[in-house]
N, C-alpha and C positions, 0 to 999 in steps of 0.2 A: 504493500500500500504506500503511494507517495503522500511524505508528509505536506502539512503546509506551512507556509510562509503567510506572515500578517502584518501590516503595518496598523500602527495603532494616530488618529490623530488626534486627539485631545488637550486641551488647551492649560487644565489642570493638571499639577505632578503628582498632585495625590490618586485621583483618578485612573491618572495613566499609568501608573505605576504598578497600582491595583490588580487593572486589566494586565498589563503584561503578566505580574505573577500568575495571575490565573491561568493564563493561556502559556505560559512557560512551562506550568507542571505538565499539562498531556503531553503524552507519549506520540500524540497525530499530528504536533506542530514541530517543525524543526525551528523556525524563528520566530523572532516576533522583534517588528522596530518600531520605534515610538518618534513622530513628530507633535509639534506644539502651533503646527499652523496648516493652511491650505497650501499654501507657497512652498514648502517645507516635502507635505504631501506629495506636490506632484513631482520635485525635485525628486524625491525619492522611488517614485512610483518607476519613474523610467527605469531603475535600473534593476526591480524586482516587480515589470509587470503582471507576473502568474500570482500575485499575493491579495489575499484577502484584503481589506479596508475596513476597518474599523471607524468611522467618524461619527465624532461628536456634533449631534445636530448647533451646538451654537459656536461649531469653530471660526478662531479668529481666522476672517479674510475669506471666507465661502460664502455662495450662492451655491445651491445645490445642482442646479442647472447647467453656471457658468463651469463647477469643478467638476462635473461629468464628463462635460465635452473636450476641457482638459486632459483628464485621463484616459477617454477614448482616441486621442493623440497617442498613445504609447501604446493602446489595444482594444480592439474593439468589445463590445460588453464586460468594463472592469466588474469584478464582484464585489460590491460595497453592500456595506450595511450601516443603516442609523443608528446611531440610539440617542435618545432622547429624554425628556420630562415630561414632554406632551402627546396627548393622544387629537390633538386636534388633524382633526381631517382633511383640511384644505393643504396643510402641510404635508401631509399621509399621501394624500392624491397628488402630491405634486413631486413628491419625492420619487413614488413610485413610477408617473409619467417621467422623468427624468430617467429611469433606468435603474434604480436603485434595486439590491435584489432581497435584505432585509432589512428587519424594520426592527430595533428592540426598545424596552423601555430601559434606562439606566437600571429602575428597582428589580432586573430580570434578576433570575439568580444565574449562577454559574454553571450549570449544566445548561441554560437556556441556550446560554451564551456559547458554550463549547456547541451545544448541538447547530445551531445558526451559523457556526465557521463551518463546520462540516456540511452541512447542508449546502451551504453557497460558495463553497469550493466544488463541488459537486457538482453546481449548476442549477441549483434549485433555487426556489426562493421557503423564505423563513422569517418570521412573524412572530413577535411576544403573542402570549396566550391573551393579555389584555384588547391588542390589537387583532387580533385572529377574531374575538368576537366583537370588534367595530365590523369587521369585515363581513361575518354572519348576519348582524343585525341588519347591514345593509344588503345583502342580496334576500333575507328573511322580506325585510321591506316594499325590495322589488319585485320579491315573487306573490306577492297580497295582492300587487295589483292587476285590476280587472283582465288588460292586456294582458299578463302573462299564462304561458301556455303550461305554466309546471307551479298554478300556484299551491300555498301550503294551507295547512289547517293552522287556526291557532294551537293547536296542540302540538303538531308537528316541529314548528318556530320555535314552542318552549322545548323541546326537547335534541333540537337542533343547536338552539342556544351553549345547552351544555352539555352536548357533545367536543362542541367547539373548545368548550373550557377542561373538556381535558372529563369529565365524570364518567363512570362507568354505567352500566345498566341497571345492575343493582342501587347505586345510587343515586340516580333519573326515576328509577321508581319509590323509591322513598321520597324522595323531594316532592313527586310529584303525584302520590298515594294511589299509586298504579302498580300493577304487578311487574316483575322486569318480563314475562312477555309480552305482556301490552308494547313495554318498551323494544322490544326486538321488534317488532312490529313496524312500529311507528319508525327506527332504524331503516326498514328493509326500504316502505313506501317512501323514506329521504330519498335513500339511495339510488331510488328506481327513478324517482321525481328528476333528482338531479342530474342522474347519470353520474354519480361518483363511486368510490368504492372507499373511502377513509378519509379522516378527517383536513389530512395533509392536501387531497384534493379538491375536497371542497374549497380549504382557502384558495388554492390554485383556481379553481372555477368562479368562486367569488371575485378574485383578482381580475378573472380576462372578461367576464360575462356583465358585470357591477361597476357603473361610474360611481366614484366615491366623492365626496363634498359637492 
């Protein structure tokens, strides 16, 4: 398995520092370099374009926009990922129309965060749990309305919901004083609706099918 490479860019040294530790200890990363700006970033990006990106949504000297197309100077679709403080949407939708391929919140834990470099080393995209269910809610949204050819139940929605956040069946039916094969059920008819098979593609389907803000 190749490992990876990550540059980190964050603007505080406590932060970034953090992150490095963390992503130092796995066994799946072989480096990890730390900038303190955008400027810094792409300087460095040229000479390790195969690496992940780590940016802090309020770094000094970015435009998310402007430091994409930057980076796509050195290679086409860099693998970046956010993280943030905010779950606001119009920033989310803007990010992700930019190219961005994850999305975290700072308060992720660290398994979040390990799993999000792998993932989008990979090629995938990857999303905080908090953000996965902005993403839910809104194709949930989409599919209520009249127009739509795969709309859900309210019932479906609530249990769509927390699937998204990660619950299991046994507890979707406790929550929601259903048997868990009610819950399997109501599972299957997503799945069918959607045309997904796991929750990883829902958000994917959420992402390509769902304007956000």
């Amino acid at each position: 398995m190749n490992k990876i490479k990550v540059l980190i860019a964050e603007n505080f040294d406590i932060y970034r520092h953090g992150l490095s530790s963390i992503l130092s200890d796995s066994a799946s990363i072989s480096d990890v370099i730390e900038v303190k700006s955008a400027k810094e970033l792409v300087r460095d990006y040229k000479d390790h374009p195969d690496a992940v990106c780590i940016i802090s949504s309020n770094l000094e000297g970015s435009n998310i926009h402007d430091l994409m197309q930057r980076l796509e100077q050195s290679t086409p679709n860099p693998k970046v990922v956010i993280l943030t403080y905010s779950t606001d949407v119009n920033h989310l939708n803007q990010s992700l129309k930019a190219g961005v391929k994850g999305y975290l919140m700072k308060n992720c834990s660290a398994k979040e965060l390990l799993v999000a470099v792998s993932e989008v080393a990979k090629g995938e995209k990857s999303f905080s749990k908090s953000i996965s269910q902005i993403m839910a809610d809104r194709y949930a949204d989409e599919a209520k309305k009249p127009s739509s050819g795969n709309k859900l139940t309210n019932r479906e929605t609530e249990v769509l919901k927390l699937i998204v956040e990660g619950h299991t069946s046994p507890e979707i039916a406790k929550m929601l004083f259903i048997s868990p094969r009610t819950v399997e059920t109501h599972r299957s008819n997503l799945m069918n609706k959607l045309k997904i098979k796991n929750t990883a593609a829902l958000v994917r389907y959420a992402l390509e099918k769902t304007e956000i803000g």
